[in-house]
C-alpha positions as CSV (number, residue, x, y, z in Angstrom):
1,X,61.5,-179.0,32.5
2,X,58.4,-177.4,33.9
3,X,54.7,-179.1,33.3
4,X,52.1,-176.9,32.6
5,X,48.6,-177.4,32.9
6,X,47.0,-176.2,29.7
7,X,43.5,-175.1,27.7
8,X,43.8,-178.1,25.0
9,X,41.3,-180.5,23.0
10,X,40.5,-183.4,25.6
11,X,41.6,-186.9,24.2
12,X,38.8,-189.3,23.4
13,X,38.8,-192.5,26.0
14,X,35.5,-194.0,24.8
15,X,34.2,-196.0,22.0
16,X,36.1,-198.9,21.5
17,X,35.0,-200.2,18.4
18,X,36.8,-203.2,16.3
19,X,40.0,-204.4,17.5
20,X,41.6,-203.7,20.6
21,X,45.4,-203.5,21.5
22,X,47.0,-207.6,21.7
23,X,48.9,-208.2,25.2
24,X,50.3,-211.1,25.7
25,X,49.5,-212.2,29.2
26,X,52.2,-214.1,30.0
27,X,54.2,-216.1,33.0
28,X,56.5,-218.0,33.6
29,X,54.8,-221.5,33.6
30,X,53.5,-220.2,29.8
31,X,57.0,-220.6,28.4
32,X,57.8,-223.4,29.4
33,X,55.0,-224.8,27.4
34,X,56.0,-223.1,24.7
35,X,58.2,-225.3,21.7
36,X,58.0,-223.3,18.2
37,X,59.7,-224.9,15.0
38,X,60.1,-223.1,11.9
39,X,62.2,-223.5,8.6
40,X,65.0,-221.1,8.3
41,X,66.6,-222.5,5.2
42,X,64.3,-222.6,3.0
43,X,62.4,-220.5,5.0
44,X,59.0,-222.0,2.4
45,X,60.2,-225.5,1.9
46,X,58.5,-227.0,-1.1
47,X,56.8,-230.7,-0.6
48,X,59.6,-232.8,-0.3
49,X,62.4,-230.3,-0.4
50,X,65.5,-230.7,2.2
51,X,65.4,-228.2,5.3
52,X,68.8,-227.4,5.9
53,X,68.0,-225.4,8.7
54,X,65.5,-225.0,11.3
55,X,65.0,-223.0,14.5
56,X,63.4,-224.8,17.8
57,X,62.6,-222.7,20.6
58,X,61.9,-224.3,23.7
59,X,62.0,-224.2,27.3
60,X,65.3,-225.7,28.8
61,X,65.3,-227.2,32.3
62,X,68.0,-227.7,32.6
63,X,69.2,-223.6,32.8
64,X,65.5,-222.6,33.6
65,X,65.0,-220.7,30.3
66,X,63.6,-220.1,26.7
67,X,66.4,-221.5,24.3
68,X,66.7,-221.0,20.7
69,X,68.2,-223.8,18.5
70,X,69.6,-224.3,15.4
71,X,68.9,-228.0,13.9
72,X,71.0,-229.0,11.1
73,X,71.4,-232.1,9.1
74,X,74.2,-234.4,11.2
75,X,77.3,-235.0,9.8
76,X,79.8,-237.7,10.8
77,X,83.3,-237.8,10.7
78,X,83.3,-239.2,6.7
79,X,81.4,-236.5,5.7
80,X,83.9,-233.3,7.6
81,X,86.7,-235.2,5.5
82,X,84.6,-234.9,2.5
83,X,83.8,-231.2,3.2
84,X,87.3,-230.9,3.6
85,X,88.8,-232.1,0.9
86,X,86.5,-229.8,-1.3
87,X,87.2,-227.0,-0.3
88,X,90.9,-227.6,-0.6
89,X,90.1,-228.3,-4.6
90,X,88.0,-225.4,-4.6
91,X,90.7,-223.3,-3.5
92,X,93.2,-224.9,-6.0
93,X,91.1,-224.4,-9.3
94,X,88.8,-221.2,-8.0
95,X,90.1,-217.6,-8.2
96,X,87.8,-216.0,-7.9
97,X,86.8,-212.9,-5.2
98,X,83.2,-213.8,-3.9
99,X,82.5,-210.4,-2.3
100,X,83.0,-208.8,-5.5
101,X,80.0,-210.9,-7.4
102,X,76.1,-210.8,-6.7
103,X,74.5,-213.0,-4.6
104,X,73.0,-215.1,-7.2
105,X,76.1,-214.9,-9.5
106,X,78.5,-216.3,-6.8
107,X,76.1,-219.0,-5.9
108,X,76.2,-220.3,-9.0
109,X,79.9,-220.0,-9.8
110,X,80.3,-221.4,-6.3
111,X,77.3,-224.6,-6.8
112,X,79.2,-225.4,-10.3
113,X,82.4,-225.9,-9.1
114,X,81.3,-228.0,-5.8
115,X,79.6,-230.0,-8.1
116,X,83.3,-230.3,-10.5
117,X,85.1,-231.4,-7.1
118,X,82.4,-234.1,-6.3
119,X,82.2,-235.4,-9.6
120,X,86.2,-236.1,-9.4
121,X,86.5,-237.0,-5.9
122,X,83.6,-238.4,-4.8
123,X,81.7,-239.7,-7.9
124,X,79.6,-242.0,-6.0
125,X,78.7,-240.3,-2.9
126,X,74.8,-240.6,-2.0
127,X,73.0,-237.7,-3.9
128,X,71.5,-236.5,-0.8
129,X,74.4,-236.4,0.9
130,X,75.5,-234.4,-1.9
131,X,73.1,-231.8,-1.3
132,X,74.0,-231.8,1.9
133,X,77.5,-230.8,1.8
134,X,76.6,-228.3,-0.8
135,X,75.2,-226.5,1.7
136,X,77.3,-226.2,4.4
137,X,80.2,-225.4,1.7
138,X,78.8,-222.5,0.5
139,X,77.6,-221.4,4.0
140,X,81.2,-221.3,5.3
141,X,82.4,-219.5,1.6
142,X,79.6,-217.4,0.6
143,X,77.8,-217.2,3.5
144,X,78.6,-216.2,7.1
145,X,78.9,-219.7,8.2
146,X,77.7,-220.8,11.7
147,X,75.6,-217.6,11.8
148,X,73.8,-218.0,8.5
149,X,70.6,-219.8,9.9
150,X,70.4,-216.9,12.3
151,X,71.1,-214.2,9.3
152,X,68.2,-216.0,7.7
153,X,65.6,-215.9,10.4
154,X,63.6,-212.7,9.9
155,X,62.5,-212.8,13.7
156,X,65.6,-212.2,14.7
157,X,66.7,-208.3,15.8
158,X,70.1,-208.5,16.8
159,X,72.7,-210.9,17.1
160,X,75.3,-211.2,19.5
161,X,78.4,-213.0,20.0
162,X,80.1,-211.9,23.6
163,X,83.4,-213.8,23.1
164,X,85.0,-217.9,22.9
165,X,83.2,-220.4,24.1
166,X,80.1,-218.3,25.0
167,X,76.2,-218.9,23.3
168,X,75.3,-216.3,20.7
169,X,72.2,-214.6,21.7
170,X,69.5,-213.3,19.9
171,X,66.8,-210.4,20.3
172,X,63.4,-212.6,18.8
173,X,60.4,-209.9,17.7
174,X,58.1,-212.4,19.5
175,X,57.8,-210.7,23.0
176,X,57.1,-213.4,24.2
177,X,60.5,-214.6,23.5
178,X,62.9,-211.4,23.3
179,X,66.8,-212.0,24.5
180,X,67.3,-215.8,24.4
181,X,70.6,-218.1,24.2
182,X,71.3,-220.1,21.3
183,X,73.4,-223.2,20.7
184,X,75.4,-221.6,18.4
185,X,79.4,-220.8,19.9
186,X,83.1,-220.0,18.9
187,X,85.1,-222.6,20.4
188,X,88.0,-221.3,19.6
189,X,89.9,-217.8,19.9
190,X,91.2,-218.3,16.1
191,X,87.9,-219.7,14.5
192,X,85.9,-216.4,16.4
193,X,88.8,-214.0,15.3
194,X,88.7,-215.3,11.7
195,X,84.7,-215.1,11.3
196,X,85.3,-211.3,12.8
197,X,87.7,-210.9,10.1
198,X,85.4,-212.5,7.6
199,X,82.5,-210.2,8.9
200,X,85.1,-207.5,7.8
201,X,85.6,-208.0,4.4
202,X,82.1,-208.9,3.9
203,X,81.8,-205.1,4.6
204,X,84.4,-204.1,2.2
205,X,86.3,-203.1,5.4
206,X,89.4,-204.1,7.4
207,X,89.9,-204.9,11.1
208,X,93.4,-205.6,12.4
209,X,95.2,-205.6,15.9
210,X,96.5,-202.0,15.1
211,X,92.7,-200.6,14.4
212,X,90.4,-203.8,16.0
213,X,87.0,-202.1,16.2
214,X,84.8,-202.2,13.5
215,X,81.4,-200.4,12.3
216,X,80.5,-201.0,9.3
217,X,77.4,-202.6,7.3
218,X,77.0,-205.5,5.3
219,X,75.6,-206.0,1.9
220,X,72.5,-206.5,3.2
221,X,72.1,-203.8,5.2
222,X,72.5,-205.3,8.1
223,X,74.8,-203.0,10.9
224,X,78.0,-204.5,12.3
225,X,79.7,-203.5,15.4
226,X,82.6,-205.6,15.9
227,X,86.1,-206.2,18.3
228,X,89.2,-207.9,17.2
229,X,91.7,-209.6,19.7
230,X,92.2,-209.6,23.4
231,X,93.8,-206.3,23.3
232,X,90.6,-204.9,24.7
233,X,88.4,-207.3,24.4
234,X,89.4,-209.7,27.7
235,X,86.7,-212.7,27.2
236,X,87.7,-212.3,23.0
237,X,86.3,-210.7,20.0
238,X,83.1,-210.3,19.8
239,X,80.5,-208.7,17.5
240,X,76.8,-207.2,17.4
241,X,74.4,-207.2,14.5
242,X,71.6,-205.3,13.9
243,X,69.8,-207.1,11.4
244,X,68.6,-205.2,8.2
245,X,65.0,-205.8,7.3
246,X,63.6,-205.5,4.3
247,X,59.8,-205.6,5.6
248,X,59.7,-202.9,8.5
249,X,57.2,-203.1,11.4
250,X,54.1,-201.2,11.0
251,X,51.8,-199.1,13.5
252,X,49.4,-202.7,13.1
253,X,52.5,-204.4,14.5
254,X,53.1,-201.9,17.2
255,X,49.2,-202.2,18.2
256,X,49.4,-205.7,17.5
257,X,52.6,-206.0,20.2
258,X,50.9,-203.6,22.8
259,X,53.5,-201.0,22.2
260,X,50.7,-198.6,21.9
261,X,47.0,-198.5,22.1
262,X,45.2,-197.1,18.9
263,X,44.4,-193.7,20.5
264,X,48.2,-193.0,20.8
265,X,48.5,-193.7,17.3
266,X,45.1,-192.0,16.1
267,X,46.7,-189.0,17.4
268,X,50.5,-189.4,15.8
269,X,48.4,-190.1,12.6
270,X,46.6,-187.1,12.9
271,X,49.6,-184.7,14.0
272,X,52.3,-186.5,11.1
273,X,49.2,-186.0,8.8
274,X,49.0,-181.9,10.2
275,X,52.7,-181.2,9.8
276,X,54.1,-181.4,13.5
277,X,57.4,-181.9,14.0
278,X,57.8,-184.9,16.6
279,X,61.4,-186.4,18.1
280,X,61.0,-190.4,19.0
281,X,63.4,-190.5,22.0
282,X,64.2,-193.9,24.4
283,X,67.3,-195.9,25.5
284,X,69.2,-198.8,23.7
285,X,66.6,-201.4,21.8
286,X,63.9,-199.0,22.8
287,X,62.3,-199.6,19.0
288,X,62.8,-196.0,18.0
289,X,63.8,-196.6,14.2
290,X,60.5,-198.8,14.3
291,X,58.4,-196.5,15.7
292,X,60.3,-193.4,13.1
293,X,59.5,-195.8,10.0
294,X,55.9,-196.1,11.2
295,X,55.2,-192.8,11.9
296,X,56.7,-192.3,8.7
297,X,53.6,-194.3,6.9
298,X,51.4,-191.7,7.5
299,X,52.9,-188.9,5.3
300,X,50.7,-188.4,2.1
301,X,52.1,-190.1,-0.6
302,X,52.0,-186.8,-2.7
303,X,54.4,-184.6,-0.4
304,X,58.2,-184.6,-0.7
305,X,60.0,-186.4,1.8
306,X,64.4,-186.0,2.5
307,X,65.5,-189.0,5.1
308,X,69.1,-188.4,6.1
309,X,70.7,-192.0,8.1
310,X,74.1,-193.1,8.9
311,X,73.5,-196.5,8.2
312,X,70.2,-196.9,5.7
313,X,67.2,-198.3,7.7
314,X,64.1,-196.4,6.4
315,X,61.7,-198.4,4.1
316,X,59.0,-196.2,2.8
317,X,56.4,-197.3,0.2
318,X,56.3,-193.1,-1.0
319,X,57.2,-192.2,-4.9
320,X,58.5,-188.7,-3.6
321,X,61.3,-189.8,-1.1
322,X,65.3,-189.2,-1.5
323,X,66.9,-191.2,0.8
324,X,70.4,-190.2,1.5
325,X,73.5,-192.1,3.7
326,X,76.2,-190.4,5.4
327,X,79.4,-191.8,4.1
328,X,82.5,-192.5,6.5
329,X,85.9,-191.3,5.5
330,X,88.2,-192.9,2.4
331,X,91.4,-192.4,4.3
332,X,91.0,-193.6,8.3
333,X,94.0,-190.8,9.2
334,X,91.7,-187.9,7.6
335,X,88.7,-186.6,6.5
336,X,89.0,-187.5,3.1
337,X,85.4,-188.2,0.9
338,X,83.6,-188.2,4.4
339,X,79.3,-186.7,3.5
340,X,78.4,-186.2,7.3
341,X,74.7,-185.8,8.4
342,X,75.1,-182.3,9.0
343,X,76.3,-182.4,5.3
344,X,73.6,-184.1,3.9
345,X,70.8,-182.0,5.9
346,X,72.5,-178.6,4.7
347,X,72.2,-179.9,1.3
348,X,68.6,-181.4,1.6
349,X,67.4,-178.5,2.8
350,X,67.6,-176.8,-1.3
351,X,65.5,-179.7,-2.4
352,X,62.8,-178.2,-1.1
353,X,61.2,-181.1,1.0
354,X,58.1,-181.1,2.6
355,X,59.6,-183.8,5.5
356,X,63.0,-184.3,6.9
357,X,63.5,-187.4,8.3
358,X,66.8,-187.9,10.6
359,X,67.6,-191.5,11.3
360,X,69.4,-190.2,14.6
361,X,70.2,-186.6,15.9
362,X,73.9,-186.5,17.5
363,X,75.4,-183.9,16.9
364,X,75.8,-180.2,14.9
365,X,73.2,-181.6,12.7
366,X,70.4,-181.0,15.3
367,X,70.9,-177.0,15.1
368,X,70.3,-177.0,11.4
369,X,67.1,-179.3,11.8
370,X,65.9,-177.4,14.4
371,X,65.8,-174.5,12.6
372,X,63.9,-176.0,9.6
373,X,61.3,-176.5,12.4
374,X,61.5,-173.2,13.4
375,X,61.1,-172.2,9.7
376,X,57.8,-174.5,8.9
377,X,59.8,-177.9,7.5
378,X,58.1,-180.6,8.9
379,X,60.6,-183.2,10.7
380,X,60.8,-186.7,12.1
381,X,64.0,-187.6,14.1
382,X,65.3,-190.0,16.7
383,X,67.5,-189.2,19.2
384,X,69.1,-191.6,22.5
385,X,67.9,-190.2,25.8
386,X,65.4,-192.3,28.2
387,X,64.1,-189.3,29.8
388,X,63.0,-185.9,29.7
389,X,65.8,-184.4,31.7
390,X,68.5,-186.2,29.6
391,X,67.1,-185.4,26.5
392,X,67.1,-181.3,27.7
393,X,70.8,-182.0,28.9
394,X,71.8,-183.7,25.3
395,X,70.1,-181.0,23.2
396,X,71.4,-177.7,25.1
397,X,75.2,-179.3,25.7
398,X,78.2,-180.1,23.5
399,X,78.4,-182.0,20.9
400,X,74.2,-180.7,20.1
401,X,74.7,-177.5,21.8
402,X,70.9,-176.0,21.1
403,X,70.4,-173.2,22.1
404,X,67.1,-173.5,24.8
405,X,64.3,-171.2,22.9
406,X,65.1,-173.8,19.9
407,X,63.8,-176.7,21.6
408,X,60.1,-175.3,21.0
409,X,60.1,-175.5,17.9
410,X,60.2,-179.5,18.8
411,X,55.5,-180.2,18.6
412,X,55.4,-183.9,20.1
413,X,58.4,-186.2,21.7
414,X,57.3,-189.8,22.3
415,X,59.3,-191.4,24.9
416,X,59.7,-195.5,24.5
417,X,60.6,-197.9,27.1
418,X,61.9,-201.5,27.4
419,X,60.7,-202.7,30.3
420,X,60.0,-205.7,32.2
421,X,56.6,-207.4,32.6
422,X,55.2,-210.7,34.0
423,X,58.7,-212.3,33.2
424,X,59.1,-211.2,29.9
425,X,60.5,-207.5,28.5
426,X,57.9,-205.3,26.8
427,X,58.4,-202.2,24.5
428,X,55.7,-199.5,25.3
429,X,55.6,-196.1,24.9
430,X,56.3,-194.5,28.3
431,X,54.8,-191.3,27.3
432,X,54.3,-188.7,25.0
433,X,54.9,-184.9,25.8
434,X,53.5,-181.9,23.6
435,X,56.4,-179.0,24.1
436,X,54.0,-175.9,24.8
437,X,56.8,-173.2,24.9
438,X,59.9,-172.3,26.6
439,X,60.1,-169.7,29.7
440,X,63.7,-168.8,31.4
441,X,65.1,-170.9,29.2
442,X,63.3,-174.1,30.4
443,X,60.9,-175.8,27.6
444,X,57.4,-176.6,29.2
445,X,55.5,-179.4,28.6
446,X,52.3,-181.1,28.6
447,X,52.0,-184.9,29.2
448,X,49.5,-186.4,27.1
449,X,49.5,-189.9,27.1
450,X,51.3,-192.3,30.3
451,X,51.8,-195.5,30.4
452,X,51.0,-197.6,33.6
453,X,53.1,-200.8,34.5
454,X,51.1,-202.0,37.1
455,X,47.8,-202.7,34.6
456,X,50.1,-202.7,31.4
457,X,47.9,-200.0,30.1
458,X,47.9,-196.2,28.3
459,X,46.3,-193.4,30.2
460,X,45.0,-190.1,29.3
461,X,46.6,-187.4,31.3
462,X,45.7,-184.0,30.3
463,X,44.5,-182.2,27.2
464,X,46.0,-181.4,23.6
465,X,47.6,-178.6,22.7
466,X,48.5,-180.0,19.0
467,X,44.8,-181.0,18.5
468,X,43.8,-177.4,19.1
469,X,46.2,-175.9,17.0
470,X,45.4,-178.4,14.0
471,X,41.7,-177.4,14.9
472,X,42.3,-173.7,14.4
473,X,44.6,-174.3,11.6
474,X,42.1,-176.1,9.6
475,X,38.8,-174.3,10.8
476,X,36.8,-176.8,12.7
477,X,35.9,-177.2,15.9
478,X,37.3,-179.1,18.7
479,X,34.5,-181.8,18.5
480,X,35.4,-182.4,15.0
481,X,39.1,-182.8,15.9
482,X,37.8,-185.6,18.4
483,X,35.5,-187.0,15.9
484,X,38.9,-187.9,13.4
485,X,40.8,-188.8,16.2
486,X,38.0,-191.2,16.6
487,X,37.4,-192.1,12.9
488,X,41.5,-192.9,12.1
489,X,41.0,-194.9,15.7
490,X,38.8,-197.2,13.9
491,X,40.5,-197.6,10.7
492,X,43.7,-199.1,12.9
493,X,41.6,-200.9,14.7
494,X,40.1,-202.6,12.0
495,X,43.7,-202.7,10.1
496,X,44.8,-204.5,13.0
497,X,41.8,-206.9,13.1
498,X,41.9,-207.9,9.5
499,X,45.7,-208.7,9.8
500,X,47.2,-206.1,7.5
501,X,50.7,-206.1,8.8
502,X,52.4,-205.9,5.9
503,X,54.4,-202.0,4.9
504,X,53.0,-201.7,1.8
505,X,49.3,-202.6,2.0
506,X,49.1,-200.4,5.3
507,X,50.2,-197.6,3.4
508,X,48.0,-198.4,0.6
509,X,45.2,-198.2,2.8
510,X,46.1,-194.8,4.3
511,X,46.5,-193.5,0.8
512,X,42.6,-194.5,0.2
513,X,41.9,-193.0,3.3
514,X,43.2,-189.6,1.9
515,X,41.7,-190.0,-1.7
516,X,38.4,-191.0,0.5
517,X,37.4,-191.7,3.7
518,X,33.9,-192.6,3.6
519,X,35.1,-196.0,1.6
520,X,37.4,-196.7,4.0
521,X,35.1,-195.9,7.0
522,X,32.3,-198.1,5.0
523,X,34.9,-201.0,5.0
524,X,35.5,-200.9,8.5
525,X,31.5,-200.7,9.4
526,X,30.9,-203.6,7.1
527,X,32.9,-205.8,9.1
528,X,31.3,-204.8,12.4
């Protein structure tokens, strides 16, 4: 991949006004002041009301690091008996299939009958204590026991359980926190190989010794990846989940994190807003499904958008959006009822969208995407590749097998980055490369935007060929292009100083920005 230097519209690197991109200095000696408590269940306890679960993360001595606790009310010996015998009445009088009833439906089926058992076996049992045991019944039946305080925390990216007798961990949002260690273990092969079964049938799905890997995703939305046995799994089963979020991460949030400074953004407003096709591209945990949903926020809320996933993760506030979900095969020996991506993008393509959204390219699905580029379509997409050369070496080779003078067709590709920084890892955008054309069958680039590790900050590097082309497109001048790039600058700025985080009031205030600007730019001023 060649770099060429290029006749563009300069970035603007001036006029800071409003907010400014939030990094957390941190060190070492910072965490370990740091103890943060916070309900988990209820995660808004009323005045008086039971917490049945908290989270405490501290700093622990005694292994020199940030740990993440799960505090629960104590039980004694008395009270496992109790539990016990429960459940064994329970599964005497209940038949009933939990997996096959709603949330709320099985709760109460489930809270009605605990309350049967203790009225006949334990009629005079404190009525806290009864509250108590309630909830670490229908934890372990309707729940995902030992995990469900972590399922609950909606800090918490992933979860990950390594094997028996090893700490879960847990990806935190806080980057000041990231990959800690919990208190929450397996102790034993057969309770860890029975909550991997349980995880299973949550799914609707079945792992066994004969087939022990499992990907599947629970009701929630939440993504499993899961082993069974020993078989291949030396240190025991273990799983992965990639918790579902109902409340995506916004570009505030991403400014907010120092992912990216507001002229980065400014520009992927102004170039989602213009039509260009842009790929997100980045290693494992890089934040590229974030960074495609908040790009995603800027599409006018009139235009027709097609998102095609394998597992749904989009949430966009837009009344014009089909979201489809490629479906895995009926029949694990065949094909049968499997809707692949490339399926699903064939078929989109006939509902005349204005966006295509692909949660992540992989395979024979890329050619067809790229050519709805080539033909005008508008497109979003992820794809795994830390680097520009193993991007090119993904996209021109088996299973993608582009041919090279498709890959111009690609306007922007935002690299992102996990990185660490000042004891703590960091998600930034490493760069972000305009594709100017392809000669000999090698795409050429120009770097806009770098970021540099040593000051944890975003530089300009050359000029823009996308901001000319917008220019031209819309018949203004290249000072005017600067002077929007400026104007949506502000209005992130000031989103991110007045705290609007949450999905759908962002993309209420982009919408005003559309229907008028000069309110919008008069709210901004007025807080000045």
């Amino acid at each position: 991949l060649k770099h060429k230097p290029v006749e563009g519209v300069s970035i603007p690197t001036h006029l800071r006004i409003g907010g400014k991109s939030f990094v957390l200095e941190e060190n070492t000696e910072l965490r370990k002041g740091l103890n943060l408590k916070y309900p988990l269940i209820p995660k808004k306890p009323a005045q008086g009301e039971i917490v049945y679960a908290q989270a405490n993360i501290k700093w622990n001595p005694h292994i020199n690091q940030l740990t993440y606790s799960v505090i629960e009310p104590p039980l004694t010996q008395y009270d496992l008996d109790v539990i016990r015998a429960i459940k064994t009445d329970l599964e005497e009088r209940l038949d009933v299939d939990f997996t096959k009833l709603g949330q709320i439906q099985a709760k109460n089926v489930l809270t009605n009958n605990i309350y049967d058992s203790m009225m006949s076996l334990f009629p005079d049992i404190d009525p806290m204590k009864k509250k108590i045991i309630e909830y670490y019944i229908e934890k372990e039946i309707i729940g995902l026991g030992k995990i469900e305080p972590l399922m609950k925390d909606s800090n918490i990216e992933d979860i990950s359980c390594d094997g028996v007798q090893i700490p879960l961990y847990i990806y935190h949002r806080n980057p000041r926190i990231s990959s800690i260690k919990t208190n929450v273990m397996f102790t034993t092969c057969a309770e860890l190989d029975n909550f991997v079964s349980k995880l299973a049938q949550k799914c609707n799905k079945s792992i066994t010794i004969a087939e022990p890997l499992l990907d599947a995703t629970l009701p929630d939305g939440s993504r499993v990846q899961a082993t069974l046995g020993t078989d291949i799994a030396k240190r025991g089963s273990n799983f992965t989940i990639r918790k579902f979020t109902d409340k995506p991460l916004t570009p505030t949030h991403l400014l907010k994190y120092g992912s990216v400074d507001s002229t980065q953004m400014a520009y992927l407003w102004l170039a989602v807003d213009n039509g260009k096709s842009i790929l997100i591209s980045g290693g494992s945990a890089t934040g590229k499904t974030s960074m495609l949903n908040s790009l995603s926020l800027f599409i006018r809320p009139n235009l027709k958008v097609v998102s095609i996933e394998d597992t749904s993760e989009l949430r966009l506030p837009l009344p014009h959006w089909v979201s489809h979900v490629a479906r895995t095969p009926i029949d694990t020996a065949g094909k049968v009822g499997e809707v692949s991506l490339f399926d699903l993008l064939k078929s989109s393509l006939r509902q005349r969208p204005d966006y295509i959204i692909v949660g992540e390219v992989r395979g024979k699905e890329a050619y067809v995407l790229f050519q709805q580029m080539a033909t005008g379509h508008s497109s979003l997409a992820t794809i795994h590749a830390a680097s520009i050369p193993q991007l090119i070496d993904r996209l021109i080779t088996p299973p993608i097998s582009l041919p090279p003078t498709l890959l111009e067709n690609i306007d922007i590709i935002v690299f992102l980055g996990l990185s660490r920084l000042n004891d703590r890892y960091v998600r930034r955008i490493d760069n972000i490369i305009e594709i100017t054309g392809v000669k000999n069958e090698q795409p050429m680039s120009n770097t806009i935007f770098k970021w540099k590790p040593m000051t944890d900050k975003f530089e300009t590097v050359d000029n823009s060929v996308v901001l000319k082309e917008i220019a031209r497109k819309l018949g203004i001048t290249e000072d005017t292009i600067q002077d929007e790039i400026m104007r949506r600058k502000k209005v992130l700025e000031w989103m991110v100083e007045r705290e609007i985080f949450d999905y759908m009031d962002f993309a209420k205030i982009v919408s005003l920005y559309y229907s008028d600007p000069e309110k919008i730019m008069d709210m901004t001023l007025e807080s000045l």
